[in-house]
ZADO-1210 file (C-alpha; in nm, 4 decimals, padded with zeros to 6 digits):
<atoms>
<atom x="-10.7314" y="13.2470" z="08.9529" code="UNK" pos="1"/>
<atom x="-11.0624" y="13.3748" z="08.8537" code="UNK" pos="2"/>
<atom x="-11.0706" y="13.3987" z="08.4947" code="UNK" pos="3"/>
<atom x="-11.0388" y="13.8002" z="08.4938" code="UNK" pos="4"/>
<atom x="-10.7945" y="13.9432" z="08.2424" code="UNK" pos="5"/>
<atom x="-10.4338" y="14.0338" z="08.3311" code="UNK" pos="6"/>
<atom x="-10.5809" y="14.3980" z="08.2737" code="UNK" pos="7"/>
<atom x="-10.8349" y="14.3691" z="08.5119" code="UNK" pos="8"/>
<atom x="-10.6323" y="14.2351" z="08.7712" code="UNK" pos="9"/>
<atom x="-10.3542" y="14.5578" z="08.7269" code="UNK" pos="10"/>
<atom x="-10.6410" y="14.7731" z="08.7810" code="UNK" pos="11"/>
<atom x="-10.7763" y="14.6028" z="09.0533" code="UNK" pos="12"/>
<atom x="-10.4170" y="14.6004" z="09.2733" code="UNK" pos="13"/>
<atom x="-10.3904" y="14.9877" z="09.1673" code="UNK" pos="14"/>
<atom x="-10.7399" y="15.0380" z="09.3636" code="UNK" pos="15"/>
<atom x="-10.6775" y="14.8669" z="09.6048" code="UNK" pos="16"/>
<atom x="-10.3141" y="15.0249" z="09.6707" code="UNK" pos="17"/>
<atom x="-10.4617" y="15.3616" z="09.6414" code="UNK" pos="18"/>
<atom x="-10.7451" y="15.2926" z="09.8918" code="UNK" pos="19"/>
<atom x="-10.4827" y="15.1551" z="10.1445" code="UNK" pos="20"/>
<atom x="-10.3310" y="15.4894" z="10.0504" code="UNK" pos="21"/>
<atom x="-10.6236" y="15.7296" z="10.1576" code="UNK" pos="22"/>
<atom x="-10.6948" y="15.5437" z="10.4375" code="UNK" pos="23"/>
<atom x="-10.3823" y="15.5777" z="10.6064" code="UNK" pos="24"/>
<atom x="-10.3439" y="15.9188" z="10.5406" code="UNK" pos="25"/>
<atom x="-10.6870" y="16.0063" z="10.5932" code="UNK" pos="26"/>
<atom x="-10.7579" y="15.8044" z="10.9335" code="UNK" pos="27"/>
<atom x="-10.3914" y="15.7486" z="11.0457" code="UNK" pos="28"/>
<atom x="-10.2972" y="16.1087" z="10.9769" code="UNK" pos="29"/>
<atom x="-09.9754" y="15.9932" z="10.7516" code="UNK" pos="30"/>
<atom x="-09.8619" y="16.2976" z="10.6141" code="UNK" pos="31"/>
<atom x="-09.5149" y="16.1659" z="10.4560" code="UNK" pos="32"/>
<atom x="-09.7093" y="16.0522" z="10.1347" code="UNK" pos="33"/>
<atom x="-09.7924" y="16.4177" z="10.0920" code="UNK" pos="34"/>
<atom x="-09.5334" y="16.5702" z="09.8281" code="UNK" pos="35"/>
<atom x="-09.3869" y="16.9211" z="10.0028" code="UNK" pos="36"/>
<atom x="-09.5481" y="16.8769" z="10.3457" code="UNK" pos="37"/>
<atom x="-09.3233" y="16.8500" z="10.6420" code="UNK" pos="38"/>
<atom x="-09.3190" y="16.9522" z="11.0011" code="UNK" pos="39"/>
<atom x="-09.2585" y="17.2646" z="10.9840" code="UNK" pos="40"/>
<atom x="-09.6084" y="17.3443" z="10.7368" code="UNK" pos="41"/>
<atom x="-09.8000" y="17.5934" z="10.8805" code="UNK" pos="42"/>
<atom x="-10.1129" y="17.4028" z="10.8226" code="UNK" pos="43"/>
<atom x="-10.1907" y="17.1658" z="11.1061" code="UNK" pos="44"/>
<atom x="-10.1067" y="16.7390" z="11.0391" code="UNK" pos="45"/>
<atom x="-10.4691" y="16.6452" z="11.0601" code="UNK" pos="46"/>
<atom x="-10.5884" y="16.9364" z="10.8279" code="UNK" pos="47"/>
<atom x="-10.3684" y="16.8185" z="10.5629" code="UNK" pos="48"/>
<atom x="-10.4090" y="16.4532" z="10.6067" code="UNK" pos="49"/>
<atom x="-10.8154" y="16.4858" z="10.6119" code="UNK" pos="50"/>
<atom x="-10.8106" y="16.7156" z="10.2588" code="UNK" pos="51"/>
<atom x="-10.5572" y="16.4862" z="10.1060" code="UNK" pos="52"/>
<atom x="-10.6694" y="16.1668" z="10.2079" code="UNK" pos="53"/>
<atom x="-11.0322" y="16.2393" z="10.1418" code="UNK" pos="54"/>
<atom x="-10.9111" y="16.3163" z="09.8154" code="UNK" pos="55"/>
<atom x="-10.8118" y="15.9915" z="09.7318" code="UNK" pos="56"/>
<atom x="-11.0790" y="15.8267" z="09.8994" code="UNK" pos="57"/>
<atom x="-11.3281" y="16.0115" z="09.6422" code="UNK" pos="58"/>
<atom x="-11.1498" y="15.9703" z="09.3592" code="UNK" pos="59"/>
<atom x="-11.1715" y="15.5701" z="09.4245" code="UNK" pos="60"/>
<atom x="-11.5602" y="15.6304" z="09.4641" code="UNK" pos="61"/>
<atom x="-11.5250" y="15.8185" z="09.1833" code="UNK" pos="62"/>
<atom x="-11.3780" y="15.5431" z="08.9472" code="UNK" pos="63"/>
<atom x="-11.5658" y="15.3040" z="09.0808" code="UNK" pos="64"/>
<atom x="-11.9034" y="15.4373" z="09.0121" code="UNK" pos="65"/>
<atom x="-11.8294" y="15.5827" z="08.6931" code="UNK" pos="66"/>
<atom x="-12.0597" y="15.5602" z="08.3720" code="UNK" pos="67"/>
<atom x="-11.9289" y="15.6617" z="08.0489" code="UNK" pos="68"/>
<atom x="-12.1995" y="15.8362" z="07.8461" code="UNK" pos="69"/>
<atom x="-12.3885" y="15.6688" z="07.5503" code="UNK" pos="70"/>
<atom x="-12.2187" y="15.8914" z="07.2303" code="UNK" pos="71"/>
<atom x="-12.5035" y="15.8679" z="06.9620" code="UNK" pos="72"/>
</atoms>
């Protein structure tokens, strides 16, 4: 399609499946992707979904503007 490697394209669709990710728990407040939280939590929906989702959301920035360092 455009000439990226099969690699490249796997790592692409897992970005872009975790971003969808964070945003919908982050923004939409969907707490079901969130392993042991339910209802009856005593932490509040939209505390949880704004630390976990934010989470992911860095972790993309993260990986996106990483650098690995020169080794001499």
């Amino acid at each position: 399609m455009f000439g990226l490697p099969s690699a490249a394209l796997s790592w692409l669709g897992a970005g872009v499946l975790l971003l969808i990710l964070g945003s919908l728990i982050r923004f939409r407040e969907w707490t079901v992707p969130i392993a042991g939280y339910d209802e009856t939590s005593p932490v509040p929906a939209a505390v949880a979904a704004d630390a976990v989702g934010s989470t992911v959301l860095r972790m993309i920035y993260r990986l996106r503007t990483y650098t690995p360092s020169e080794t001499t």
